[in-house]
MDTraj code that builds the backbone (N, CA, C; nanometers):
import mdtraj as md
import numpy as np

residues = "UNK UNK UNK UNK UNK UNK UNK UNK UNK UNK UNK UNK UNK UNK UNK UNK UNK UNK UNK UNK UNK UNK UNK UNK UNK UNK UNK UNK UNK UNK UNK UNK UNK UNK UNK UNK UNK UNK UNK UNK UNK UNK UNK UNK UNK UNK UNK UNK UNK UNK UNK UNK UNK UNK UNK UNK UNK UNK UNK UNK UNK UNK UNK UNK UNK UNK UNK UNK UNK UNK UNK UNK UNK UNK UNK UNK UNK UNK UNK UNK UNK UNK UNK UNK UNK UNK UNK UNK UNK UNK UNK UNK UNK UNK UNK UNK UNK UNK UNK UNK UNK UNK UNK UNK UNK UNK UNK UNK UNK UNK UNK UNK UNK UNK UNK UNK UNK UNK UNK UNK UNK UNK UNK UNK UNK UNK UNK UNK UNK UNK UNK UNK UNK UNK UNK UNK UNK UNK UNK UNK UNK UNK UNK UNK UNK UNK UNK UNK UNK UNK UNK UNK UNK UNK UNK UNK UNK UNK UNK UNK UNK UNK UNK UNK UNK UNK UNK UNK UNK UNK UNK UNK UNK UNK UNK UNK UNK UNK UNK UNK UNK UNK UNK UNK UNK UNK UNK UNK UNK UNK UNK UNK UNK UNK UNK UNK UNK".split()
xyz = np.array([
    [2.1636, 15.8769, -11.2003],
    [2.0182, 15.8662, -11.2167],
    [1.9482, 15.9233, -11.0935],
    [1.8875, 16.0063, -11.1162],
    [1.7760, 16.0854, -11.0043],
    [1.6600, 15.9719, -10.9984],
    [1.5910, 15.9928, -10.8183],
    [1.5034, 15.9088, -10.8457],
    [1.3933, 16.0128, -10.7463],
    [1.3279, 15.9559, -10.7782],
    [1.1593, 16.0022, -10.7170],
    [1.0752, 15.9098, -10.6730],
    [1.0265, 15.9358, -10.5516],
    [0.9246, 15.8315, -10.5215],
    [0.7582, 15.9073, -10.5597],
    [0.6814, 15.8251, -10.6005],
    [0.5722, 15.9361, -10.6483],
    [0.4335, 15.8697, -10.5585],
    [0.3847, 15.9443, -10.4889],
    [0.3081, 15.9161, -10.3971],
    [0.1518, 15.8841, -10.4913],
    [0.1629, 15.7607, -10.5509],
    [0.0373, 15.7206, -10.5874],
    [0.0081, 15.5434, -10.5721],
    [-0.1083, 15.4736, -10.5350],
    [-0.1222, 15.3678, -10.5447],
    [-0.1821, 15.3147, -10.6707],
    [-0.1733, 15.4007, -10.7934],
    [-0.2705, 15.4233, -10.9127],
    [-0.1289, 15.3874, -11.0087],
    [-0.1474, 15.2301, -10.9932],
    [-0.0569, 15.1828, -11.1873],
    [-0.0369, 15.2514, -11.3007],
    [-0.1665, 15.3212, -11.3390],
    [-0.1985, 15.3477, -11.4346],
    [-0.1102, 15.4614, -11.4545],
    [-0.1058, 15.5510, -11.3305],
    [-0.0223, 15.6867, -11.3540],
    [0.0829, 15.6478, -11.3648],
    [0.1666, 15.5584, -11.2649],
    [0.2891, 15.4983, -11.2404],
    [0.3514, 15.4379, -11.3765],
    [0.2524, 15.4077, -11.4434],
    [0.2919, 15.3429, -11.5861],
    [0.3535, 15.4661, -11.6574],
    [0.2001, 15.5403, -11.6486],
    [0.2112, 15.6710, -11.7599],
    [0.3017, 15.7811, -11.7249],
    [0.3700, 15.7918, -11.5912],
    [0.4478, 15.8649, -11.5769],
    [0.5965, 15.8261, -11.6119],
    [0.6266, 15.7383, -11.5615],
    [0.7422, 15.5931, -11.5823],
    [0.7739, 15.6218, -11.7579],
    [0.6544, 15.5457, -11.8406],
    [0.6877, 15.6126, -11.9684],
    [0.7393, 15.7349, -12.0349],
    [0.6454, 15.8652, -11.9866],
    [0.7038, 15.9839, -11.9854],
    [0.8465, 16.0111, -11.9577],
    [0.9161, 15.9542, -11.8453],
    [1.0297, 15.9809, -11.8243],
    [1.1607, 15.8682, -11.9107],
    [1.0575, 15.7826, -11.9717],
    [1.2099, 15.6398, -11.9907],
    [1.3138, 15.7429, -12.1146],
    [1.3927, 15.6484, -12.0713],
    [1.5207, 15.7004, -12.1100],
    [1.5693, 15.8555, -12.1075],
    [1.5063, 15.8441, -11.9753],
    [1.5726, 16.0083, -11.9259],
    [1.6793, 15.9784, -11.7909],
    [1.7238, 16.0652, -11.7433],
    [1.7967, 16.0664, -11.5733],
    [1.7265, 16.0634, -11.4631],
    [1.5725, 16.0503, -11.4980],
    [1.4964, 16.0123, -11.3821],
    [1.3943, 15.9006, -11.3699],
    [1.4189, 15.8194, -11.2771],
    [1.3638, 15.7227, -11.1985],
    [1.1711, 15.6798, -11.1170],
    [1.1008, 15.7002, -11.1680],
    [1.0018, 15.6976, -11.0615],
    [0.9782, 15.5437, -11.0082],
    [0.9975, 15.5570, -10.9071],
    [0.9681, 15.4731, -10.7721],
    [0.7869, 15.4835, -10.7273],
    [0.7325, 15.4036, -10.7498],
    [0.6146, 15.3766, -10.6915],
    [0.5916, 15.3634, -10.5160],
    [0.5323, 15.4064, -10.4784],
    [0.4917, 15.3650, -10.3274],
    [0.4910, 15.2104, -10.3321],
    [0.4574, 15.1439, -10.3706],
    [0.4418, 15.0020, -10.3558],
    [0.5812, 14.9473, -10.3788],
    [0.6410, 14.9835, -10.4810],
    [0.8085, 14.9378, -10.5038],
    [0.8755, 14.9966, -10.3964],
    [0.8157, 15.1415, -10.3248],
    [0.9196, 15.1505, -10.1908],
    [0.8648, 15.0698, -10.1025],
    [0.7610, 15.0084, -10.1026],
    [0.7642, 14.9344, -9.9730],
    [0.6676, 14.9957, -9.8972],
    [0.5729, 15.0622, -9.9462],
    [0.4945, 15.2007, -9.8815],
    [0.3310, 15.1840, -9.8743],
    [0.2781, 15.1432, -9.7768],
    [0.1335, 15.0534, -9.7710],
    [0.0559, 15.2022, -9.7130],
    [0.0202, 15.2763, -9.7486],
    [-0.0075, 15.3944, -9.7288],
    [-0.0839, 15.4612, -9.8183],
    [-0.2596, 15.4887, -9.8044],
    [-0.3198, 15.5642, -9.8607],
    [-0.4096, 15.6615, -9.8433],
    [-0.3088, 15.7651, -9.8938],
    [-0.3506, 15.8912, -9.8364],
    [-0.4797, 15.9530, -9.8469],
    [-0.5754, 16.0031, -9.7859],
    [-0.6997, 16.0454, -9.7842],
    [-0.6857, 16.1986, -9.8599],
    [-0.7623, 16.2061, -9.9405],
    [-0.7702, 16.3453, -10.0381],
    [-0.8684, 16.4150, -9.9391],
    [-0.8621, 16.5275, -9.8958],
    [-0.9499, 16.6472, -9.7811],
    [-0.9385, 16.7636, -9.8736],
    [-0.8640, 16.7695, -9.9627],
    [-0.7943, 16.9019, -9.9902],
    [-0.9746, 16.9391, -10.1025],
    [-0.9518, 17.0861, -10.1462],
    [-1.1016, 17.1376, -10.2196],
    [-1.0375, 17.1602, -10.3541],
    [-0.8886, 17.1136, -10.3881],
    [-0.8626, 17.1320, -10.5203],
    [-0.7518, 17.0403, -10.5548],
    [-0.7503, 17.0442, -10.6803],
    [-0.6832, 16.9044, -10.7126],
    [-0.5187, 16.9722, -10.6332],
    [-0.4824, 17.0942, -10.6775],
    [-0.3575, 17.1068, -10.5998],
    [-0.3319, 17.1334, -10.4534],
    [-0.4313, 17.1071, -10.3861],
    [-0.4592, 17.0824, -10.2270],
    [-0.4075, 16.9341, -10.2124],
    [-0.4911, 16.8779, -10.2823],
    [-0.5029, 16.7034, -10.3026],
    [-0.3816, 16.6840, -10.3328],
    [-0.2847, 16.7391, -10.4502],
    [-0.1635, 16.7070, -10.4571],
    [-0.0273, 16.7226, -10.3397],
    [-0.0655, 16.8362, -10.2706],
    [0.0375, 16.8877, -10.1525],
    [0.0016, 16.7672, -10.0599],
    [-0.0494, 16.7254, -9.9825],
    [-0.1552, 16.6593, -9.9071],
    [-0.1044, 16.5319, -9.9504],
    [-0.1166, 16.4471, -10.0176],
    [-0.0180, 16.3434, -10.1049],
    [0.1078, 16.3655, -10.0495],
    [0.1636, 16.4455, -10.1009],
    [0.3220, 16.4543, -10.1387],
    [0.3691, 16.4588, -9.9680],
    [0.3103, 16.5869, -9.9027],
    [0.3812, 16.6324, -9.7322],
    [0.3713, 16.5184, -9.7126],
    [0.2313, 16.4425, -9.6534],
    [0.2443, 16.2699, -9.6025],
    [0.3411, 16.1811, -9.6533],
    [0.3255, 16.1600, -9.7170],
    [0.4372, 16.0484, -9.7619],
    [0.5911, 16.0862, -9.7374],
    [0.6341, 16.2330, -9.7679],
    [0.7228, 16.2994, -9.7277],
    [0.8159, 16.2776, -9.6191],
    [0.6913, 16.3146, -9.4877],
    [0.6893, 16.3259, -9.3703],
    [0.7291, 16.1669, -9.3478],
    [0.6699, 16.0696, -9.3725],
    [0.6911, 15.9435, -9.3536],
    [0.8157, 15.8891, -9.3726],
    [0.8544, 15.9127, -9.5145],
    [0.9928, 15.8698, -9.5594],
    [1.1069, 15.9461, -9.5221],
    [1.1295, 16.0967, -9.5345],
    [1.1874, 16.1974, -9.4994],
    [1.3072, 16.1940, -9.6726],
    [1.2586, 16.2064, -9.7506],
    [1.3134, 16.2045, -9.8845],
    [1.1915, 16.3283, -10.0173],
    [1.2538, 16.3588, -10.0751],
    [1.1653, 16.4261, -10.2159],
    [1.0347, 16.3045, -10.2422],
    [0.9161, 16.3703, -10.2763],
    [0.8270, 16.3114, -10.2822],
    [0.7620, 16.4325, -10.4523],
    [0.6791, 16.3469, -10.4824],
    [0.6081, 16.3833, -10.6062],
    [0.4811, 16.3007, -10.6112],
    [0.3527, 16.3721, -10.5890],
    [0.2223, 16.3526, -10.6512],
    [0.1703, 16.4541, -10.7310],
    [0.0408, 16.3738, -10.7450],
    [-0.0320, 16.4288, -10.8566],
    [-0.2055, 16.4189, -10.8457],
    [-0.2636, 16.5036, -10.8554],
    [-0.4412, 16.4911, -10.8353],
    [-0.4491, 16.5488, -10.9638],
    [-0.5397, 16.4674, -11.0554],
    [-0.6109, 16.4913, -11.1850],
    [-0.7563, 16.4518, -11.1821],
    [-0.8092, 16.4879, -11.2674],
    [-0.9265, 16.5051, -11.2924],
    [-1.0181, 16.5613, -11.4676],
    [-1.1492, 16.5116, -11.4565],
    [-1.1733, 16.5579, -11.5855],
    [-1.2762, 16.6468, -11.5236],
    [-1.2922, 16.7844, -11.5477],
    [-1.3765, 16.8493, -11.5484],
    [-1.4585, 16.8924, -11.6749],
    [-1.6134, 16.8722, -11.6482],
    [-1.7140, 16.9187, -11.7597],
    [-1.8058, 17.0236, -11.7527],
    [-1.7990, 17.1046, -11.8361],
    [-1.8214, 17.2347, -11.8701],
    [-2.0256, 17.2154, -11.7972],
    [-2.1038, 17.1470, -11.8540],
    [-2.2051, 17.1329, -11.8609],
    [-2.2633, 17.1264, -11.6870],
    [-2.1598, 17.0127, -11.6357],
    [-2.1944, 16.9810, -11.4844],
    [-2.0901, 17.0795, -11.3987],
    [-2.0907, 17.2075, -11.4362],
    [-2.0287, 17.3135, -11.3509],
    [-1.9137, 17.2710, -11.3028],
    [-1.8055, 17.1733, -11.3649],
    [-1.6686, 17.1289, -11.3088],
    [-1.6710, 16.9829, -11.2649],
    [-1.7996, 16.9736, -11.2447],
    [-1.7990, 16.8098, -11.2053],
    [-1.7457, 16.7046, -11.2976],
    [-1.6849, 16.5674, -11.2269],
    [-1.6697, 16.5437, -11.1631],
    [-1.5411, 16.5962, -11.0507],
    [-1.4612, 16.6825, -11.1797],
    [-1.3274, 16.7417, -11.1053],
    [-1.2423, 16.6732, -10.9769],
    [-1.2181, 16.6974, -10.8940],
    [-1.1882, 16.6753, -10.7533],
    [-1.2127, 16.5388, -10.7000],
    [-1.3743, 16.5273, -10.7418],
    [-1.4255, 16.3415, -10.7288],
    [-1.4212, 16.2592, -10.8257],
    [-1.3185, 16.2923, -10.8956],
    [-1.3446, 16.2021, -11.0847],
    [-1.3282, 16.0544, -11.0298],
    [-1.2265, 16.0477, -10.9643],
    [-1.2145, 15.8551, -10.8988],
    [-1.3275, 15.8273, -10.7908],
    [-1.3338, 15.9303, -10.7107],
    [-1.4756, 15.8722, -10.6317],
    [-1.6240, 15.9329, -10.6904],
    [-1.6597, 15.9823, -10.8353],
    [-1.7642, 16.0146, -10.8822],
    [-1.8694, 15.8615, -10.8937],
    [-1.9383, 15.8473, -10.8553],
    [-2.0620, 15.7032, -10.8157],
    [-1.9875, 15.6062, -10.7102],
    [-1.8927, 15.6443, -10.6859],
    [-1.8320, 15.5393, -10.5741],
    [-1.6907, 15.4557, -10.6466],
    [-1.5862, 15.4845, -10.5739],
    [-1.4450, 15.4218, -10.5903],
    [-1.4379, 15.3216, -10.6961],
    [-1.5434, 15.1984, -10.6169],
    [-1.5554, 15.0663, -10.7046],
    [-1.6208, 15.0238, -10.8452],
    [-1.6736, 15.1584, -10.8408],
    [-1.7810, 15.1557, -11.0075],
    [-1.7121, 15.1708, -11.1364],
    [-1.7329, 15.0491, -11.2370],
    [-1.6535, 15.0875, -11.3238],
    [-1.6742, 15.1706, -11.3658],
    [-1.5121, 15.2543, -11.4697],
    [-1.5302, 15.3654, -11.5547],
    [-1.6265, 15.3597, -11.6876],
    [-1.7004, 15.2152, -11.6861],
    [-1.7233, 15.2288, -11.8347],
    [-1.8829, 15.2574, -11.7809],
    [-1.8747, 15.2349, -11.6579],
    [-2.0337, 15.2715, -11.5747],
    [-2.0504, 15.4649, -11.5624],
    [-1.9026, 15.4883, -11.5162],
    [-1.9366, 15.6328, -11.5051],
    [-1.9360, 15.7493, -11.6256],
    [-1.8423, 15.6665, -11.7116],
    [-1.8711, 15.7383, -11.8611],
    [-1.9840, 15.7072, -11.9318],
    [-2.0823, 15.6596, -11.9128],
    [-2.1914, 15.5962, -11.9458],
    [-2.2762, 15.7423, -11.8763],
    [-2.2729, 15.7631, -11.7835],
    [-2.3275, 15.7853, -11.6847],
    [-2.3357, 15.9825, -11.6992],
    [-2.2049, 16.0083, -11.7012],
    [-2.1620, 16.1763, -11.7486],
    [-2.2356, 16.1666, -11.9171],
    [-2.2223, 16.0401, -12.0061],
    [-2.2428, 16.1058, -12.1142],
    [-2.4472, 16.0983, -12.1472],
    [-2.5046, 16.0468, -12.0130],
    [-2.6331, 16.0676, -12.0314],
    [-2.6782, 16.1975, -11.9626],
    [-2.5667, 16.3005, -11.8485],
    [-2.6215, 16.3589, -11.7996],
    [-2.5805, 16.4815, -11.9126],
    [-2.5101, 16.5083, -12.0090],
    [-2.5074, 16.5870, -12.0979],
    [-2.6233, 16.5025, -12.2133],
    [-2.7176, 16.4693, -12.2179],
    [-2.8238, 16.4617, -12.3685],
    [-2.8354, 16.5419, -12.3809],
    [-2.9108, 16.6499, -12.2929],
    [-2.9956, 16.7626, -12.3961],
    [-2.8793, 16.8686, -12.3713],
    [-2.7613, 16.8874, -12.3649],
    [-2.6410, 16.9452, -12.3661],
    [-2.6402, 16.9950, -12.5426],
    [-2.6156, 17.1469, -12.5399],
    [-2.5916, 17.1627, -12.7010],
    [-2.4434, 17.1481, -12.7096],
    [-2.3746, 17.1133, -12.8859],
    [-2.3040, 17.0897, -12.9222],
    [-2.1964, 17.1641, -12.8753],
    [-2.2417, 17.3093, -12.8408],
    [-2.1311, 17.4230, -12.7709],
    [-2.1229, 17.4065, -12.5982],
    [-2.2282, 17.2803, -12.5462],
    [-2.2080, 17.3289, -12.3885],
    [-2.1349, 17.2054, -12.3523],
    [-2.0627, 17.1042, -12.4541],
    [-2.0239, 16.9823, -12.4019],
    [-1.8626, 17.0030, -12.3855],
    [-1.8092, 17.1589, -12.3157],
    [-1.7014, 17.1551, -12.3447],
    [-1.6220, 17.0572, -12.2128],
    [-1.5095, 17.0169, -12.2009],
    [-1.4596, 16.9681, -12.0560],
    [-1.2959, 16.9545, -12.1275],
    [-1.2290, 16.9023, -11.9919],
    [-1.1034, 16.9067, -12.0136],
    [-1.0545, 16.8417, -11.8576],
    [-0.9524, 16.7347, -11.9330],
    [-0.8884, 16.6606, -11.7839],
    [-0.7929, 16.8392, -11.7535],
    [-0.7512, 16.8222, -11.6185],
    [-0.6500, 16.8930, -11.5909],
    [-0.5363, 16.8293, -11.4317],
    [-0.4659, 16.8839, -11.4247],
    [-0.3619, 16.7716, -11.3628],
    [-0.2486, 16.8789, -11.2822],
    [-0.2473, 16.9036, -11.0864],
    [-0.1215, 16.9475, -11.0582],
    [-0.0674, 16.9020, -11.0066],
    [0.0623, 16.8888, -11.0519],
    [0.1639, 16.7929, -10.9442],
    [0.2247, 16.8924, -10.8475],
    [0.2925, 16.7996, -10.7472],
    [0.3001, 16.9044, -10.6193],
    [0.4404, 16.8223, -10.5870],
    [0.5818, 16.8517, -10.5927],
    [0.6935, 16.7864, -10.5629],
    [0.7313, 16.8691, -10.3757],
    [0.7529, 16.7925, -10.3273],
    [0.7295, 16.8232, -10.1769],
    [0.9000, 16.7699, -10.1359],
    [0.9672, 16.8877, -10.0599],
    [1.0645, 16.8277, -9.9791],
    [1.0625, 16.7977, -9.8159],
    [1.1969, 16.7413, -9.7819],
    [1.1481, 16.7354, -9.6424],
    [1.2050, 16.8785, -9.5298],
    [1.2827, 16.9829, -9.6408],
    [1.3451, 17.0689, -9.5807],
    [1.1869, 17.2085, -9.6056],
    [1.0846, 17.1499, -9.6507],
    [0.9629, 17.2278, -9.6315],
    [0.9298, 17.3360, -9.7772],
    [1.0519, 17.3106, -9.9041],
    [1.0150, 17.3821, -10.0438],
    [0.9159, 17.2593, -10.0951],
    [0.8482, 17.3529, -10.1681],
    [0.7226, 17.3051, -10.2117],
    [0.7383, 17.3215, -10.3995],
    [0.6670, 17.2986, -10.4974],
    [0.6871, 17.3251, -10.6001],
    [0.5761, 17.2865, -10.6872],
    [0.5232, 17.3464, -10.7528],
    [0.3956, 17.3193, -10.8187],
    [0.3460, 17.3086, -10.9900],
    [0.3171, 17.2576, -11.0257],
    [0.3049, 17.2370, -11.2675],
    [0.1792, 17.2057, -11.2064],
    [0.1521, 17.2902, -11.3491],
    [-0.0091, 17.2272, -11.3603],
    [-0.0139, 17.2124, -11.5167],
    [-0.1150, 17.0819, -11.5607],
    [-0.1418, 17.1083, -11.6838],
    [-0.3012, 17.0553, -11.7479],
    [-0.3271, 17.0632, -11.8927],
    [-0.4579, 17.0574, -11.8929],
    [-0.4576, 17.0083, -12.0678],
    [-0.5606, 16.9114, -12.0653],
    [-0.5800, 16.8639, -12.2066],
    [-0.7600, 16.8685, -12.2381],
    [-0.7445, 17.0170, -12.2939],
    [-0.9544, 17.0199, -12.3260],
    [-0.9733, 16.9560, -12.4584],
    [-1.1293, 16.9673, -12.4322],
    [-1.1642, 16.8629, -12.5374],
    [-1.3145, 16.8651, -12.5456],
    [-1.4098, 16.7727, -12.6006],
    [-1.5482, 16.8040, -12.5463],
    [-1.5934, 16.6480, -12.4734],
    [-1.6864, 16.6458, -12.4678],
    [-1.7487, 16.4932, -12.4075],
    [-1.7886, 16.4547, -12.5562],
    [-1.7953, 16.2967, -12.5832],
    [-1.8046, 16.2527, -12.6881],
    [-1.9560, 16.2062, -12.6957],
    [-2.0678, 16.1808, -12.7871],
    [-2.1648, 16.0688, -12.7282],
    [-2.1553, 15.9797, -12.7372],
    [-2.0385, 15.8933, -12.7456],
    [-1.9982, 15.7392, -12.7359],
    [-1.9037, 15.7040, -12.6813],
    [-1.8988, 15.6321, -12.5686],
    [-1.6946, 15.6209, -12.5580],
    [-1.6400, 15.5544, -12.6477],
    [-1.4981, 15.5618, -12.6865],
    [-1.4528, 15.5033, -12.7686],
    [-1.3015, 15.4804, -12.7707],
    [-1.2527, 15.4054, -12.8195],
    [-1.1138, 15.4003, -12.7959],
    [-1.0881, 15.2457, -12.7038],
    [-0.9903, 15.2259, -12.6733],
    [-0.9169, 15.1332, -12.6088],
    [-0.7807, 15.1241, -12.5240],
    [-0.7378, 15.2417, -12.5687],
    [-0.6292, 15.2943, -12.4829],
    [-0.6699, 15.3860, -12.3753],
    [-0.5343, 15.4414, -12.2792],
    [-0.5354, 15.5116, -12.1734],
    [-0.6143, 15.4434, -12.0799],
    [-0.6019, 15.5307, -11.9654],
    [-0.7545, 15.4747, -11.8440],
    [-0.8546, 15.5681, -11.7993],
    [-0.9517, 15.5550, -11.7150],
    [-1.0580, 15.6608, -11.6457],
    [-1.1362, 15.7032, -11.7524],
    [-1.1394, 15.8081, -11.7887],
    [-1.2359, 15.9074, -11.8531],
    [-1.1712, 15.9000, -12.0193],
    [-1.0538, 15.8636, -12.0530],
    [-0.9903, 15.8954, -12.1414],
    [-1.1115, 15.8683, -12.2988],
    [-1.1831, 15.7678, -12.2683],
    [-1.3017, 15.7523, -12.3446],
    [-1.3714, 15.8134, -12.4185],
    [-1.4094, 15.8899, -12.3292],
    [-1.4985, 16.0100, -12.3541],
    [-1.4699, 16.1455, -12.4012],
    [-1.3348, 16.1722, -12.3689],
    [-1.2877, 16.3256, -12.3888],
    [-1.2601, 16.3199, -12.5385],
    [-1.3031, 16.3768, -12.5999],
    [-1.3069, 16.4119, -12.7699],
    [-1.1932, 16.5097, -12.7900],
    [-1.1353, 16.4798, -12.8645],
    [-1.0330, 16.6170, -12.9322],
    [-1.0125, 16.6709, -13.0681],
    [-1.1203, 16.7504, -13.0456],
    [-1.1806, 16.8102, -13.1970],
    [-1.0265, 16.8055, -13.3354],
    [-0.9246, 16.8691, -13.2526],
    [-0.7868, 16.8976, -13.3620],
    [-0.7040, 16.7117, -13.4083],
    [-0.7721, 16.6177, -13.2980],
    [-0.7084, 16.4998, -13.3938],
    [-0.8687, 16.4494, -13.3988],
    [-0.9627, 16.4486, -13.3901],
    [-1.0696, 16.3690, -13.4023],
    [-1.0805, 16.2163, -13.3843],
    [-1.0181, 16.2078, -13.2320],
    [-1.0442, 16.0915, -13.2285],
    [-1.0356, 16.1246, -13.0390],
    [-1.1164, 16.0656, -12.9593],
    [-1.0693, 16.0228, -12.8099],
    [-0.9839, 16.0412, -12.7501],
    [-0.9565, 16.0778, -12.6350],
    [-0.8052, 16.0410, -12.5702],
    [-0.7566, 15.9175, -12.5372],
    [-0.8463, 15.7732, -12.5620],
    [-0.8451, 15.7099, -12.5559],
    [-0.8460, 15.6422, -12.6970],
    [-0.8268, 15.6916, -12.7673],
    [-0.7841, 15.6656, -12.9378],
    [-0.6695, 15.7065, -12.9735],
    [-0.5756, 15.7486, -12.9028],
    [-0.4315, 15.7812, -12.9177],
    [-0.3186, 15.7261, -12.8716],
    [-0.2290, 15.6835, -12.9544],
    [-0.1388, 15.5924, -12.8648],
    [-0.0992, 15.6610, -12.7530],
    [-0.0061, 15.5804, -12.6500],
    [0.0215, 15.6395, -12.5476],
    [0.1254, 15.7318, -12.5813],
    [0.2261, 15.7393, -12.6645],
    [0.2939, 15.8296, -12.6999],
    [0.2373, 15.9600, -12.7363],
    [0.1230, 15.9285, -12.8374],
    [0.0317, 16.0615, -12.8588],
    [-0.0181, 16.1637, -12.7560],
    [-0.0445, 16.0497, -12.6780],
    [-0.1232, 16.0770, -12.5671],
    [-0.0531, 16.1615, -12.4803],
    [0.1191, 16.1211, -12.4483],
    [0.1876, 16.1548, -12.3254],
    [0.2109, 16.3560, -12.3984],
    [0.2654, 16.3302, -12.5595],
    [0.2778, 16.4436, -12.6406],
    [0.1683, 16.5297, -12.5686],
    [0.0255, 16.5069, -12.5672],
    [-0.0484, 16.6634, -12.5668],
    [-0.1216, 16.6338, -12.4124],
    [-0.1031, 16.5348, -12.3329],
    [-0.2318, 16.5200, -12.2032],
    [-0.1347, 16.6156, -12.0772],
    [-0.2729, 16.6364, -12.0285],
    [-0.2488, 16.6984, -11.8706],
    [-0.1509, 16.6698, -11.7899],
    [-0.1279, 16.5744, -11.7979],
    [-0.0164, 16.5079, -11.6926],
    [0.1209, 16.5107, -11.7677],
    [0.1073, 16.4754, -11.9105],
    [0.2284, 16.5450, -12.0291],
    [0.2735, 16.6550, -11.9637],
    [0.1962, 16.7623, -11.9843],
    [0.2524, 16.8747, -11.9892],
    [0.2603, 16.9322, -11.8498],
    [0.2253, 16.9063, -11.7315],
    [0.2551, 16.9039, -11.5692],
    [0.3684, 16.8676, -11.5361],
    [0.4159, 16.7313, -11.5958],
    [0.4948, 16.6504, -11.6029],
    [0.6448, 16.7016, -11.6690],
    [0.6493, 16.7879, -11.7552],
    [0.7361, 16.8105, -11.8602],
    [0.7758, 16.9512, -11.7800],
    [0.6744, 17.0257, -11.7013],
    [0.7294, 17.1639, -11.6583],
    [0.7769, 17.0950, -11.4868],
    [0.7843, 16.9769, -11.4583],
    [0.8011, 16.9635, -11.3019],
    [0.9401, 16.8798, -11.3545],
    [0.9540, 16.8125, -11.4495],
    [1.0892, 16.7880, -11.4478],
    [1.2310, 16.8454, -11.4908],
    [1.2029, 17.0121, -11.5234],
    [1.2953, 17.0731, -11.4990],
    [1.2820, 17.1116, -11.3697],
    [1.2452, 17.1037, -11.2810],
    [1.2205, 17.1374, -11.1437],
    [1.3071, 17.0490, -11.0767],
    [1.2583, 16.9624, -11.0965],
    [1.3634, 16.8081, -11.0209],
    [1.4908, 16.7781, -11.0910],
    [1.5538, 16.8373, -11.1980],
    [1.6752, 16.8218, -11.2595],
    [1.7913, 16.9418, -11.2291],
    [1.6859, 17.0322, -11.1462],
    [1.7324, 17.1735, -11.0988],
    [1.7696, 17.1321, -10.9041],
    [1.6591, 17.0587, -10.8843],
    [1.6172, 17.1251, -10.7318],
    [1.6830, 16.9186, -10.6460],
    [1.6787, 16.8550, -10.6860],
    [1.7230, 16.6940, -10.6531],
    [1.8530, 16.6586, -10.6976],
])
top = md.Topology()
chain = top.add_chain()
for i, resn in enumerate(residues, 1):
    res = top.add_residue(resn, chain, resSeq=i)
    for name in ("N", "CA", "C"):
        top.add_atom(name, md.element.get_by_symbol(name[0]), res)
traj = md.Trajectory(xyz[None], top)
């Protein structure tokens, strides 16, 4: 069994990645299950800045393979926003059901063609001998005018997906892992780590 430590303090990924991989030959290890009280400051100007930046630190710390990830939902209407700041878009502590509230009033007078957006997601697997390795992936969609759903976390609410008509947050998590950003990041970085660990 291969293992990975994945440089996030975020459950939610840790869940959703964890799932992605069960009953495979690889392992993800949480920072918190290693023992790892460490949170890394995002500086970087793109989510795969943000991901390297993750991964070297923790890296550097442990001196073992490391794997993060910076995602984000970007919307067509607010020129990419929240992108980069999707977790700190109104402030860290604000709920998501405050900030999807919030994106889906700043698209009103948005026409039906300008509400396009799409999470997108790069992971960045970092060694300590200095190879680097990079997936990116992306699940578009439009902004919805209602959130809806009950599954997933963050934004998943809001992102509409015209080909199942329902939320990303209306899809089981299996559905979900099948077509989302981090799915498919996820799916091209673990032939990477079944090659390179």
């Amino acid at each position: 069994m291969k293992k990975i430590i994945l440089a996030t303090n975020n459950e939610n990924k840790v869940r959703e990645i964890s799932e992605m991989l069960s009953g495979g030959d690889i392992k993800v290890i949480s920072l918190k299950e290693a023992g790892i009280k460490k949170d890394v400051e995002e500086t970087g100007e793109t989510f795969k800045e943000n991901a390297a930046i993750k991964a070297r630190e923790i890296c550097r710390m442990i001196n073992e393979p490391v794997l993060a990830d910076d995602s984000g939902l970007e919307v067509d209407y607010l020129d990419g926003a929240p992108g980069i700041y999707s977790s700190r878009f109104m402030g860290e502590d604000t709920p998501y059901s405050e900030k999807n509230r919030a994106i889906i009033e700043k698209l009103e007078d948005a026409k039906e063609e300008e509400r396009g957006a799409a999470f997108r997601c790069v992971m960045a697997l970092v060694f300590p001998d200095g190879r680097e390795y990079y997936t990116e992936g992306k699940m578009p969609g439009v902004i919805a005018k209602e959130p809806e759903g009950e599954n997933g976390f963050g934004y998943d609410p809001i992102l509409f997906l015209p080909e199942y008509e329902k939320t990303s947050a209306q899809l089981t998590p299996e559905e979900k892992n099948a077509i989302s950003h981090r799915g498919e990041a996820l799916r091209k970085m673990v032939e990477i780590i079944r090659r390179e660990i």
